[in-house]
C-alpha positions in Angstrom: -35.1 49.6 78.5 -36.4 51.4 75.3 -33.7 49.2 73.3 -34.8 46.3 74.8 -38.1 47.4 73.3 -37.2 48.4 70.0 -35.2 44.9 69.7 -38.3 42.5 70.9 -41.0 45.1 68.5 -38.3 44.7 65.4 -38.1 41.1 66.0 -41.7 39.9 66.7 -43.3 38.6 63.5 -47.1 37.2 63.6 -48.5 34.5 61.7 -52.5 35.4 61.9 -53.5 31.7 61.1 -57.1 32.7 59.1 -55.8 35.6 57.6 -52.5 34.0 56.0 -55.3 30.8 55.0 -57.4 32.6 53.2 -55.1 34.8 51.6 -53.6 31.8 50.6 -56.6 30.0 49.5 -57.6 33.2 47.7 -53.7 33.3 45.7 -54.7 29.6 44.9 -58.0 30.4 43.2 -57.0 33.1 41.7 -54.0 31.0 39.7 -56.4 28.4 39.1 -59.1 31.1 37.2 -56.2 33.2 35.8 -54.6 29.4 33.8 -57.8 29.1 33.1 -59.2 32.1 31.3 -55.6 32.4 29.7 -56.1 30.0 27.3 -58.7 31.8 25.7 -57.4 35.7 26.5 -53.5 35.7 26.6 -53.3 39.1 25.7 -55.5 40.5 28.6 -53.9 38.2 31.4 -50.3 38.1 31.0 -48.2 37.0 33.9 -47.8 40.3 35.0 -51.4 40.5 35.6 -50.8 37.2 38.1 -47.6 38.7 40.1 -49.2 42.2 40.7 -52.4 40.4 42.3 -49.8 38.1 44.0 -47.8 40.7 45.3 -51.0 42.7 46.3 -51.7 39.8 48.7 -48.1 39.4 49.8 -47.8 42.9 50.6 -51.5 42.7 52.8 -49.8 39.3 55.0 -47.0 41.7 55.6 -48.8 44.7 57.0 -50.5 42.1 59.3 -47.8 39.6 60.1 -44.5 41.8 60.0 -43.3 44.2 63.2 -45.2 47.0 62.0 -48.4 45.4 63.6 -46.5 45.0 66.9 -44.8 49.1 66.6 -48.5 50.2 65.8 -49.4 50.2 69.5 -45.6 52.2 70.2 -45.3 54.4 67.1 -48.1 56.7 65.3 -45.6 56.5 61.9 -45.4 53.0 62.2 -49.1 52.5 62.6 -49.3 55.2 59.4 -47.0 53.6 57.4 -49.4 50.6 57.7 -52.1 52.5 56.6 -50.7 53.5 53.3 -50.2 50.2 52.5 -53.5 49.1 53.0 -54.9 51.5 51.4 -52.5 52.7 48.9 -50.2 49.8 48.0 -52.3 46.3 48.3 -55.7 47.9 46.4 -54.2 48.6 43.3 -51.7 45.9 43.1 -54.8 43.7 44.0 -57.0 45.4 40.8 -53.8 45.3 38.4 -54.4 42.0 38.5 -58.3 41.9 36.9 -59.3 39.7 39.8 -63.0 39.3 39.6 -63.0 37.0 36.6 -60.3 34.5 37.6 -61.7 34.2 40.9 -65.2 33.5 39.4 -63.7 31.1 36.9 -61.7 29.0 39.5 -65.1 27.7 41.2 -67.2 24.8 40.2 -69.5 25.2 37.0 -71.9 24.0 39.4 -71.4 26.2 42.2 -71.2 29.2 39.9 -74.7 28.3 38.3 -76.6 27.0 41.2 -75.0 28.8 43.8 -74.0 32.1 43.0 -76.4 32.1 39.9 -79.4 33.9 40.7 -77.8 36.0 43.0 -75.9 37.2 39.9 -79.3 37.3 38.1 -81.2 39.1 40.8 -81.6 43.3 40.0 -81.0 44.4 43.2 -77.8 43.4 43.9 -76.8 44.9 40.1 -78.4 47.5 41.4 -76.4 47.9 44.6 -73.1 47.2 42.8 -73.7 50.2 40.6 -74.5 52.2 43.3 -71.3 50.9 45.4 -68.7 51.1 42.8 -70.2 54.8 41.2 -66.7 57.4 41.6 -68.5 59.6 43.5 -69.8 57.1 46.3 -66.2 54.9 46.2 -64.6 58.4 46.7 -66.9 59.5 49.9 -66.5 56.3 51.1 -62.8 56.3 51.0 -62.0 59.4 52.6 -65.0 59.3 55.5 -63.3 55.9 56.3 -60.0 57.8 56.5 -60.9 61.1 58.6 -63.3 59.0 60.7 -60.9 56.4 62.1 -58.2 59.1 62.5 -60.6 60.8 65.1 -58.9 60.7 68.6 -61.8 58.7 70.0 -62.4 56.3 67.4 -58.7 55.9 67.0 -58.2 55.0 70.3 -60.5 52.4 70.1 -59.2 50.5 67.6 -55.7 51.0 69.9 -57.4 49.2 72.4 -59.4 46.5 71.0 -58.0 43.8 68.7 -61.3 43.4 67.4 -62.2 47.3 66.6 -58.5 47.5 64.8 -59.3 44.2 62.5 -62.7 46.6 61.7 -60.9 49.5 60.9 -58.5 47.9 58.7 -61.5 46.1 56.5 -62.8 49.6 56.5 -59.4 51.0 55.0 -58.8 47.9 52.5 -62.8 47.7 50.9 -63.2 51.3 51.0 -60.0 51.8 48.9 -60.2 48.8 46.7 -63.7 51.1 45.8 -61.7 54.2 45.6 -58.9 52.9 43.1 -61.3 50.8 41.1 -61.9 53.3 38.5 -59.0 54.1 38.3 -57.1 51.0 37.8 -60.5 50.1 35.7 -59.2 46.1 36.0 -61.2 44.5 33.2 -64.0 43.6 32.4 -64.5 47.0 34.2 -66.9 49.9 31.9 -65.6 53.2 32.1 -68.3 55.6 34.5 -68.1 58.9 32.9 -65.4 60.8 31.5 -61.8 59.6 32.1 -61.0 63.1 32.2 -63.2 62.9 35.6 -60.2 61.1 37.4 -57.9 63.8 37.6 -60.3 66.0 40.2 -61.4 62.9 41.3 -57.0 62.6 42.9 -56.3 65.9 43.6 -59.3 66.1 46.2 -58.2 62.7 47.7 -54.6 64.2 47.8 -56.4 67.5 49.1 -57.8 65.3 52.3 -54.7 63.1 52.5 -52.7 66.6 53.2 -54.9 68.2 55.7 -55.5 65.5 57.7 -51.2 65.4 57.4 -50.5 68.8 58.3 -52.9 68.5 61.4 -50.3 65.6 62.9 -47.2 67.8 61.5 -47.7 71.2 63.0 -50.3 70.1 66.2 -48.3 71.1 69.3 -49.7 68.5 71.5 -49.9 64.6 71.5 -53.6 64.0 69.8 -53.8 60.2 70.5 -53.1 59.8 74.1 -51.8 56.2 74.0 -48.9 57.2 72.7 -47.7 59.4 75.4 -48.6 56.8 77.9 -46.9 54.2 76.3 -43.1 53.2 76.0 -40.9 55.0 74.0 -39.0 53.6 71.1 -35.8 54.0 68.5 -35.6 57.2 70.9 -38.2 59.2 69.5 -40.5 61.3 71.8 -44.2 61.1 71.1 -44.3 64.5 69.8 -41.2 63.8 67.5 -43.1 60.7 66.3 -46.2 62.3 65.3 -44.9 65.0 63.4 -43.0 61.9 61.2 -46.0 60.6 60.9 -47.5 63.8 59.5 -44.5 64.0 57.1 -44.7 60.2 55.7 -48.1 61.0 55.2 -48.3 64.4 53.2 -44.6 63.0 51.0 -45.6 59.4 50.3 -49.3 59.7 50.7 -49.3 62.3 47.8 -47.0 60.9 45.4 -49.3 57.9 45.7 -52.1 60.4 44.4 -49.8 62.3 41.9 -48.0 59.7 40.1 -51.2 57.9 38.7 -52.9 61.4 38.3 -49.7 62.1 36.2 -50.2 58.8 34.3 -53.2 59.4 33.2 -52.8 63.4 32.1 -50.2 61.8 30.3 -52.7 58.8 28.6 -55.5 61.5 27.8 -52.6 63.9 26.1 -51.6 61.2 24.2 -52.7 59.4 20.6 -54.6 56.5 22.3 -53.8 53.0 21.8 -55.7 50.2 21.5 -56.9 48.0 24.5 -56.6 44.3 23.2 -59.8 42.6 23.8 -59.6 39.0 23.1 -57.3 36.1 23.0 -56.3 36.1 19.2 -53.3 36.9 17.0 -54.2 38.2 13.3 -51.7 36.9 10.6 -52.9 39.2 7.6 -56.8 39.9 8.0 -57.4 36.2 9.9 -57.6 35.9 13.7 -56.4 33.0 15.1 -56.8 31.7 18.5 -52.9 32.6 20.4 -51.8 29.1 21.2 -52.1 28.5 25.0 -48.9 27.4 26.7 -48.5 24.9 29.6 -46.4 26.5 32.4 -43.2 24.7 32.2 -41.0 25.0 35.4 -37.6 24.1 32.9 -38.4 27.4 31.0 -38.0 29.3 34.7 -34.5 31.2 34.9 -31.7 29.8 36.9 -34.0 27.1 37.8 -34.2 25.8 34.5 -31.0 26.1 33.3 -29.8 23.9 36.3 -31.7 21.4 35.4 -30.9 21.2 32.1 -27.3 21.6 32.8 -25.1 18.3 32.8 -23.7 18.5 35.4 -26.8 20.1 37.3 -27.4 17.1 39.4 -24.6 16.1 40.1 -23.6 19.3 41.5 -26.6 19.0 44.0 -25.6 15.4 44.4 -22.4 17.0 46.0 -23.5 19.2 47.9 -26.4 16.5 50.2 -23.1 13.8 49.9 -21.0 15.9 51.7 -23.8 16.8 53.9 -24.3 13.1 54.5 -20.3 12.4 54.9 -20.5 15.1 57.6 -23.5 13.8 59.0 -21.5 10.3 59.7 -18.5 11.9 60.9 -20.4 13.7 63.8 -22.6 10.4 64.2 -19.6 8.7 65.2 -17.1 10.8 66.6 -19.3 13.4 68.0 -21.8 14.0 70.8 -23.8 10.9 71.9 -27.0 12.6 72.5 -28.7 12.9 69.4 -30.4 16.7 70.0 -26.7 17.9 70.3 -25.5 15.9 67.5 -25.9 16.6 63.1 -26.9 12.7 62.8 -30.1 13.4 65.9 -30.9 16.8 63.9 -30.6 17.2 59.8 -31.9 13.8 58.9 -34.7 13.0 61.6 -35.7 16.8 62.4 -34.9 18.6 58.7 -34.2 16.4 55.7 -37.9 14.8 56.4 -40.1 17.5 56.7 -38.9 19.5 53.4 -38.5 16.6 51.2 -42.6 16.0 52.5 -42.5 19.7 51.9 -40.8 19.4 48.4 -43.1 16.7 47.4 -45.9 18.7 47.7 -44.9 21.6 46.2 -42.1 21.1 43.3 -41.9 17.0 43.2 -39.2 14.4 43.8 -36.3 16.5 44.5 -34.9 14.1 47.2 -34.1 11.8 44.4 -32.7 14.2 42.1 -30.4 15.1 45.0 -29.7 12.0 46.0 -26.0 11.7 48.0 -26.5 7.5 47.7 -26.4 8.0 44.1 -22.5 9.5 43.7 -21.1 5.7 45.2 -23.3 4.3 42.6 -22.1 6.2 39.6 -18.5 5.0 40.7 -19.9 1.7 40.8 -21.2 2.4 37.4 -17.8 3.2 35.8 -15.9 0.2 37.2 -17.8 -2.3 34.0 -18.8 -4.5 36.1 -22.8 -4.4 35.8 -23.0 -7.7 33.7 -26.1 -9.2 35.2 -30.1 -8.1 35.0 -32.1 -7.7 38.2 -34.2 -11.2 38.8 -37.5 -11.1 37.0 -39.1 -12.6 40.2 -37.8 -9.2 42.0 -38.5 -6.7 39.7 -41.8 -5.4 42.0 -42.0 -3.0 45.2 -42.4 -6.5 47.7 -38.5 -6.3 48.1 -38.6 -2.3 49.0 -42.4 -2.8 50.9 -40.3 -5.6 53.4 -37.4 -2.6 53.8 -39.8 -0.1 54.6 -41.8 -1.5 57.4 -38.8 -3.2 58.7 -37.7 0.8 58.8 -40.5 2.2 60.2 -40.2 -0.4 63.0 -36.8 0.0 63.8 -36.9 3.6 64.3 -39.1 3.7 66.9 -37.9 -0.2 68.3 -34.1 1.2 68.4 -35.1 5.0 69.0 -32.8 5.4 65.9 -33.7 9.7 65.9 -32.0 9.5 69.1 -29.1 8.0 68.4 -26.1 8.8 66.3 -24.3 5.6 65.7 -27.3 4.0 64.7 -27.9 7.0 62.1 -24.5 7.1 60.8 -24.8 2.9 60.7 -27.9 3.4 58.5 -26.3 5.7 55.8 -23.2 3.6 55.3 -26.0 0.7 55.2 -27.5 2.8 52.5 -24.7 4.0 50.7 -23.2 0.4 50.4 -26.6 -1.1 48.9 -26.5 1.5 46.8 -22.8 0.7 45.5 -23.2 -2.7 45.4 -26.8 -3.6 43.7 -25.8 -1.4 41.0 -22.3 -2.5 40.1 -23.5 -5.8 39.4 -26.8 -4.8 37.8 -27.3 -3.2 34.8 -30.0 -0.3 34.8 -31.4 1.6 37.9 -32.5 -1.3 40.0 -31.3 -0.1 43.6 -33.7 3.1 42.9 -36.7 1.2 41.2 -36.9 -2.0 43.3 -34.8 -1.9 46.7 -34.7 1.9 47.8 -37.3 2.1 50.9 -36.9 6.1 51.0 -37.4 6.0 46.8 -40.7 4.3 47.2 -41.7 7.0 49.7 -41.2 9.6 47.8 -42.7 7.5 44.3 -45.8 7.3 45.8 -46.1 10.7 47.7 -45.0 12.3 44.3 -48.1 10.8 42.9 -49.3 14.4 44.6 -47.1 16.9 43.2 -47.8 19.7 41.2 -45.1 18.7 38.1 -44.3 15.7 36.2 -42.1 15.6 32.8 -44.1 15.3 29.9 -43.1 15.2 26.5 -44.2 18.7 24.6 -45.5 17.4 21.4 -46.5 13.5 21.0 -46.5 14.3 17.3 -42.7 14.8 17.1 -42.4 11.5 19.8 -43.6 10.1 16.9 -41.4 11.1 14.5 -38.5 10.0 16.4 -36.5 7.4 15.2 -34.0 7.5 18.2 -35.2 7.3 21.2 -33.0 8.8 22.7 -34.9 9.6 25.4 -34.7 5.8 26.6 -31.9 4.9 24.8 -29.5 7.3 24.9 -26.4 8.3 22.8 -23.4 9.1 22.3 -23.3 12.5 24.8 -26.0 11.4 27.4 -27.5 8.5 28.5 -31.5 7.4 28.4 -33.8 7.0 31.3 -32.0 4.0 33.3 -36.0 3.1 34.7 -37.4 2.5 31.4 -39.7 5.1 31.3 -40.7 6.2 28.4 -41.7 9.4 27.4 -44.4 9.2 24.9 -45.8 6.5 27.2 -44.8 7.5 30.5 -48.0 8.8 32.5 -47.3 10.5 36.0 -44.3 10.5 38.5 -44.2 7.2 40.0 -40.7 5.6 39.3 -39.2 8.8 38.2 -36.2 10.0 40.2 -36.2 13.5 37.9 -33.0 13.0 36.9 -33.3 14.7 33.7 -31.7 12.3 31.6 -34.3 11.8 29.5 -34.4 15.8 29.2 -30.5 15.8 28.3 -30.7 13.0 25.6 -33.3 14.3 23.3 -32.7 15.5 20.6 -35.3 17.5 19.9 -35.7 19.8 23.0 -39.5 18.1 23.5 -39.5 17.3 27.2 -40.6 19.4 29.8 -41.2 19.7 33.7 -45.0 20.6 33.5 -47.9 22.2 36.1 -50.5 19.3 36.3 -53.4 18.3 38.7 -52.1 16.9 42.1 -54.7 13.8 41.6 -54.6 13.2 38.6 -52.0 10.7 38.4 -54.4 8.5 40.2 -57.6 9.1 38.9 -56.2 8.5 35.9 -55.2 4.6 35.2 -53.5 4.3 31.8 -50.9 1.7 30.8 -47.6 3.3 32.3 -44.3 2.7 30.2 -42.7 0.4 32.7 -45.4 0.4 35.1 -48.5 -1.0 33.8 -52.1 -0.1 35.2 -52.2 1.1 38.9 -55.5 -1.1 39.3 -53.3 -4.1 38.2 -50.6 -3.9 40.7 -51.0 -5.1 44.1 -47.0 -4.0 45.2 -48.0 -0.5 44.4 -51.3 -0.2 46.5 -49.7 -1.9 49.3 -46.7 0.5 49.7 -49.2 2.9 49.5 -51.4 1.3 52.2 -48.3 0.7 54.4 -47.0 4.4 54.1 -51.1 5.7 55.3 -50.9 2.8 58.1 -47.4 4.3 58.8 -48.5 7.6 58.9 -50.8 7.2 61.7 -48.9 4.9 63.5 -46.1 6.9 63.8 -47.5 9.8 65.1 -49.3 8.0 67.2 -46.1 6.6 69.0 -45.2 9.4 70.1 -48.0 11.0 71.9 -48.8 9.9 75.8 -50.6 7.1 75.6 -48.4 3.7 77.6 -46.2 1.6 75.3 -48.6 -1.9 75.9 -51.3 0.7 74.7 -49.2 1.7 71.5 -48.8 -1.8 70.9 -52.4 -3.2 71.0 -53.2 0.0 69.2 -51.2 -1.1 66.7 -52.5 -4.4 66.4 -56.0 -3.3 66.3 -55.3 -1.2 64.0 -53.1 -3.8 61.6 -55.8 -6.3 62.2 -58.5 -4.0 61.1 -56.4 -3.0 57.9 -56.1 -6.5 56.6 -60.1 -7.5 57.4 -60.8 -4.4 55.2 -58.5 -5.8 52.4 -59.5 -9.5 52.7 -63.0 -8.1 52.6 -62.2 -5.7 50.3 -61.2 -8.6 47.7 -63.4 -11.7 48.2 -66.3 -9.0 47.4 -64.8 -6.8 44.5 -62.8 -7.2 41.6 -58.7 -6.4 42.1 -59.3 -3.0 40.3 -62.0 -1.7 42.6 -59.5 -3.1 45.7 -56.7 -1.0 44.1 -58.6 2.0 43.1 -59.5 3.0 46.3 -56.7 2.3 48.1 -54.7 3.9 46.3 -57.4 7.4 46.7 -56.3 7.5 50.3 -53.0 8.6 49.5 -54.0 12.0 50.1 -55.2 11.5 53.8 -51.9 9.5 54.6 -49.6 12.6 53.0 -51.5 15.3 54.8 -50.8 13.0 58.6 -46.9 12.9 57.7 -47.2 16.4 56.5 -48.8 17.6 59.4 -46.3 15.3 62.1 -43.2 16.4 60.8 -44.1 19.9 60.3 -44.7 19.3 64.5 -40.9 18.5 64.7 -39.6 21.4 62.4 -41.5 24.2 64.1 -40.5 22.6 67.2 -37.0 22.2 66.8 -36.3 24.7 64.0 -33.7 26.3 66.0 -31.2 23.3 66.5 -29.1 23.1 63.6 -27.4 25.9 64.2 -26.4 25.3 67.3 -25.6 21.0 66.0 -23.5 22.6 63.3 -21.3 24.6 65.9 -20.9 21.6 68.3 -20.0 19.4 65.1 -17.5 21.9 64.0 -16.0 21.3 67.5 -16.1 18.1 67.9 -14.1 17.2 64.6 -11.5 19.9 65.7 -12.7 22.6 63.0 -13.0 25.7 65.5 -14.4 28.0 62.8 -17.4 28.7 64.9 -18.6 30.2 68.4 -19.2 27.8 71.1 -22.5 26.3 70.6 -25.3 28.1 72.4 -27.9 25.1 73.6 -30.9 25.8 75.6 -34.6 25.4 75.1 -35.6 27.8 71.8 -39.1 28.9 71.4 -41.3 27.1 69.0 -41.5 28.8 65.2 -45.4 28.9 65.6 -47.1 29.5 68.5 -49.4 25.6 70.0 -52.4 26.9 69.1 -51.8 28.3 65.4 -49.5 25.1 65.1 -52.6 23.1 65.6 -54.6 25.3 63.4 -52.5 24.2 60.2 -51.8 21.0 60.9 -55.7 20.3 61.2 -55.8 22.5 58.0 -53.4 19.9 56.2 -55.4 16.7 57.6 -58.7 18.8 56.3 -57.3 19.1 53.0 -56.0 15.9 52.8 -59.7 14.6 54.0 -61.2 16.4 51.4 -59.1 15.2 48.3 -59.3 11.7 49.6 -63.6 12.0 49.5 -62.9 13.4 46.0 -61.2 11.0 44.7 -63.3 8.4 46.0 -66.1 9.9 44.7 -65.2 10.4 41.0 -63.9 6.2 41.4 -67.5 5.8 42.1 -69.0 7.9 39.8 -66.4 6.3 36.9 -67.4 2.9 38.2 -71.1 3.6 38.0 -73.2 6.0 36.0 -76.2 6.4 38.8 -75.3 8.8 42.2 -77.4 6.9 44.3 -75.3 3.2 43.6 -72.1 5.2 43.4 -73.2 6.7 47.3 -73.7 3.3 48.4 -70.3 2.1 46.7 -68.7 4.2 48.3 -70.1 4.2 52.2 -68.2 1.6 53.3 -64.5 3.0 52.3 -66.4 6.9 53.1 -66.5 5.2 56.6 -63.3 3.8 57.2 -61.6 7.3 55.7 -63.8 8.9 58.7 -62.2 7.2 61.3 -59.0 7.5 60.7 -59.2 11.0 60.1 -60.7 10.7 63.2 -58.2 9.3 64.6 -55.8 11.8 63.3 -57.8 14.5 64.7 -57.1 12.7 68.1 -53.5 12.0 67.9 -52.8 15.6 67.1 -54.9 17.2 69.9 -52.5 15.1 72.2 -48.9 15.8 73.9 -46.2 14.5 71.4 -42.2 13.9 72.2 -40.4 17.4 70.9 -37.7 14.7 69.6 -34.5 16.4 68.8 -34.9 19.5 71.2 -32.7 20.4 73.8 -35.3 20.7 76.8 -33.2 22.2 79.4 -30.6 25.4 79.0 
């Protein structure tokens, strides 16, 4: 029984939905302040500064989310051990990082001056801060907090109620974040009194942190009575776990106390050293300003190297085309029910959702892995590309046709559920590939006829990096171009694209080519805006404007249309409703468009179509996300029956029955309403600064913009609905 125990409390991991939010939120501002205020002081925020506040948060999510929030309620030492780290590990690791500045500098200019303005202005909140952050009060404060809720009764409370133990933790966490602030002394941080004053100022915290200790070590009775009552675990008597308890807290509690105490004997004993105060370098007797560098993911280890390597994508390439080949083989020869079968399972359940996932976060890395591309490189080396791609097809229409012709046929032919059909569609792919570019000189299968590339083109108009070229002053020097052009050891960008006047991701597979061929080492994989590929509308190498190209707004009209319509296929409603849904909601996208251009110009049209990119990414985000929570426990399971059924017995049996979801319905819910927020909210952004651009009054740009602030309501609307409803659990085994 008390194994049983010990198994479910080891394995049980939370995911508190508003806590991990706004600890992520508050990792995201924080970046966005600390990039920020780096360019102007390097020396007093180095990355270091960023990974201890980051690690500070990371450690907080796992004193709340990992098993020792579950062995709490069993064990007194793991309930102690979580203690330490809240108020031990997280505070200073949070104040290492010098938080208050980059947090403050990551809000709006506007918010900061008419928001939080004359509260900063106001004396009696100075006043209070003194008073709050004063050693003597941050060191009362501390250690009432930490006798107080180790009282019997008050302990016991917090036991009992959910609510009383989130209190007691906020009293732990602010009370030392207080406690360790001067001694951490993040800047811009004065110095209260006498450095010299920290070293009593530790030895009486260590002075509480061992009585309190010795109580638990040497009591010979239970003192918290909910851990006699309750099970026992790891075989450890109540008794026996209290005096651990006692132990972890008088070893690792002190040297917690001592070591810093030590550090700063040391630092006192010692010649001093300058604290660096500002961002500048001095050559001789001149400062100048340290020049500010762009965080470049090619400079990362391992990662960039990869990348850089020549053969770096082709070994990915490998490794998803013998994925794929394996894929086909089970498709054909294996089981016919697509939940039990690699071609029902890694494509439809996994290979979607992360390369959404990818998108969002790194960029297009489905296309730098691409398997369809290996067939294509044969067909490359065979000589036989002697013809250029028709002029009149050198657009998205072609790829636009494909991909609604997709999107219908996956739900019409239930393709997800199917095998055949899914191992049909990658030879399909992989023969299109082959043949449109044997025949064709340049990239044309990837630019003009891909359906998937187009997806991931426009959804990468979102993502965090793009390749830029480091220095448009040596672009200019260049005689070569061999970024384009190529030479002699590498080949040129095969879409045209390029660099000096390339401008965002759309059309770039990130095959590094372009990175390969130069000479001068001047390309790199940079951190950028997620919208600012389309507020931005310059003449694109290859491209053109955005506002000029119809193909390009409607692929991204038909992958928002899709987005909807997808999900909404697969939640309760009768198929004859699905259908006249659809139609209503076809018929009321092309009298928005037909309106939208007898009574603007073909810019305005474009503009903002194109700003409800975000809302469409965040409703595919938040639908496949459904399916990979859902059914996150099938490969496995695919991977042993496809082992068996192509005679490769290298694996148990396959174990099928009905797994339990990664996140629980409700916090599932929770983010993906979260996503279609966010996505909301950068759509209403971008609309409004197209407005504002288009007109210099608010007022005119608020009526501008009503009509398409309208139409952006509803569907997210509609979203709202579609998600609060029963969907398919496609791809899951629903009975053992």
């Amino acid at each position: 029984m008390s194994d049983g125990i010990s198994q479910a409390a080891w394995s049980s991991w939370s995911f508190p939905f508003w806590a991990t939010s706004g600890l992520l939120v508050t990792a995201l501002l924080y970046l966005r302040g600390w990039s920020k205020i780096r360019r102007t002081r390097p020396l007093i925020f180095p990355p270091w500064r960023a990974w201890c506040f980051l690690s500070g948060l990371f450690v907080l999510w796992l004193s709340i989310a990992s098993p020792l929030d579950t062995l709490d309620g069993l064990l007194l030492v793991a309930h102690m051990t979580q203690h330490l780290i809240l108020m031990s590990v997280v505070p200073p690791l949070l104040l290492l990082g010098a938080p208050a500045v980059p947090l403050l500098r990551s809000l709006p200019r506007s918010v900061l001056r008419d928001g939080l303005g004359p509260f900063f202005r106001a004396q009696s909140l100075h006043r209070i801060i003194q008073f709050i952050t004063h050693p003597a009060f941050a060191w009362l404060a501390m250690n009432i907090a930490y006798i107080a809720w180790h009282v019997p009764q008050a302990y016991e409370l917090a036991l009992r109620s959910p609510g009383w133990h989130a209190v007691e933790h906020a009293c732990f966490l602010g009370a030392s974040l207080l406690f360790w602030l001067p001694i951490v002394q993040p800047w811009p941080t004065v110095s209260r009194g006498s450095r010299w004053a920290m070293l009593p100022y530790l030895v009486g915290a260590d002075l509480v942190n061992t009585g309190l200790a010795a109580v638990l070590s040497f009591a010979d009775r239970v003192i918290y009575p909910s851990y006699a009552a309750g099970p026992r675990v790891f075989g450890l008597s109540a008794l026996r776990d209290q005096a651990a308890a006692g132990a972890l807290m008088w070893v690792i509690g002190s040297i917690f106390y001592l070591v810093p105490l030590a550090s700063i004997a040391v630092h006192l004993l010692s010649p001093q050293s300058r604290r660096p105060t500002g961002g500048t370098l001095r050559q001789g007797s001149i400062a100048v300003p340290r020049p500010y560098r762009r965080f470049d993911l090619l400079s990362v280890p391992l990662v960039g190297p990869l990348l850089r390597w020549r053969y770096g994508r082709m070994a990915l390439q490998s490794i998803a085309f013998a994925a794929a080949i394996l894929v086909i083989a089970d498709g054909f020869l294996g089981q016919p029910m697509g939940a039990m079968n690699l071609a029902g399972v890694l494509p439809w359940t996994y290979v979607r959702a992360f390369g959404v996932i990818a998108l969002l976060v790194l960029g297009n890395i489905f296309c730098l892995s691409c398997p369809f591309m290996l067939p294509r490189e044969l067909g490359h080396r065979l000589g036989l590309a002697r013809f250029k791609w028709p002029r009149w097809l050198r657009t998205k229409w072609m790829a636009i046709a494909l991909l609604i012709l997709f999107f219908w046929s996956y739900e019409a032919f239930a393709i997800w559920d199917h095998p055949r059909r899914t191992a049909c569609l990658l030879i399909a792919y992989f023969a299109a590939a082959f043949l449109v570019d044997t025949f064709f000189r340049g990239a044309n299968f990837c630019k003009y006829v891909c359906p998937l590339g187009q997806f991931n083109f426009a959804g990468s108009l979102l993502s965090p990096f793009t390749l830029e070229a480091k220095s448009h002053a040596t672009c200019e020097r260049c005689t070569t171009h061999d970024c384009i052009a190529g030479n002699q050891q590498q080949r040129g960008c095969e879409l045209q694209l390029y660099m000096p006047q390339k401008a965002g991701n759309m059309d770039c597979t990130l095959c590094m080519d372009c990175v390969k061929a130069c000479p001068h080492d001047n390309i790199g994989l940079f951190a950028a805006p997620p919208v600012r590929d389309i507020l931005r509308d310059p003449v694109r190498s290859s491209i053109g404007k955005f506002s000029a190209r119809l193909d390009i707004t409607a692929l991204i009209l038909v992958l928002v249309i899709a987005s909807f319509v997808n999900a909404w296929w697969m939640v309760t409603p009768s198929t004859l409703g699905k259908y006249l849904a659809l139609a209503v909601l076809l018929a009321a996208a092309l009298a928005v468009a037909a309106a939208a251009t007898r009574s603007t110009r073909k810019e305005l049209f474009c503009r903002f179509s194109q700003a409800l990119l975000p809302l469409g990414v965040a409703m595919w985000t938040a639908h496949l996300l459904f399916h990979l929570f859902t059914g996150w426990a099938t490969l496995g399971p695919a991977l042993h029956q496809a082992a068996a059924d192509l005679g490769m017995h290298i694996f148990t049996p396959a174990q099928w029955g009905m797994e339990q979801p990664l996140l629980a319905a409700n916090t599932l819910l929770s983010v993906q309403l979260l996503l279609l927020d966010a996505g909301l909210l950068m759509t209403l952004y971008l609309g409004w600064r197209l407005a504002r651009h288009r007109v210099k009054s608010a007022g005119r740009a608020v009526l501008l913009l009503l009509p398409w602030a309208m139409t952006v309501a509803v569907a997210y609307a509609a979203g709202v609905w579609i998600l609060l409803q029963p969907m398919q659990m496609r791809g899951v085994m629903m009975n053992p």
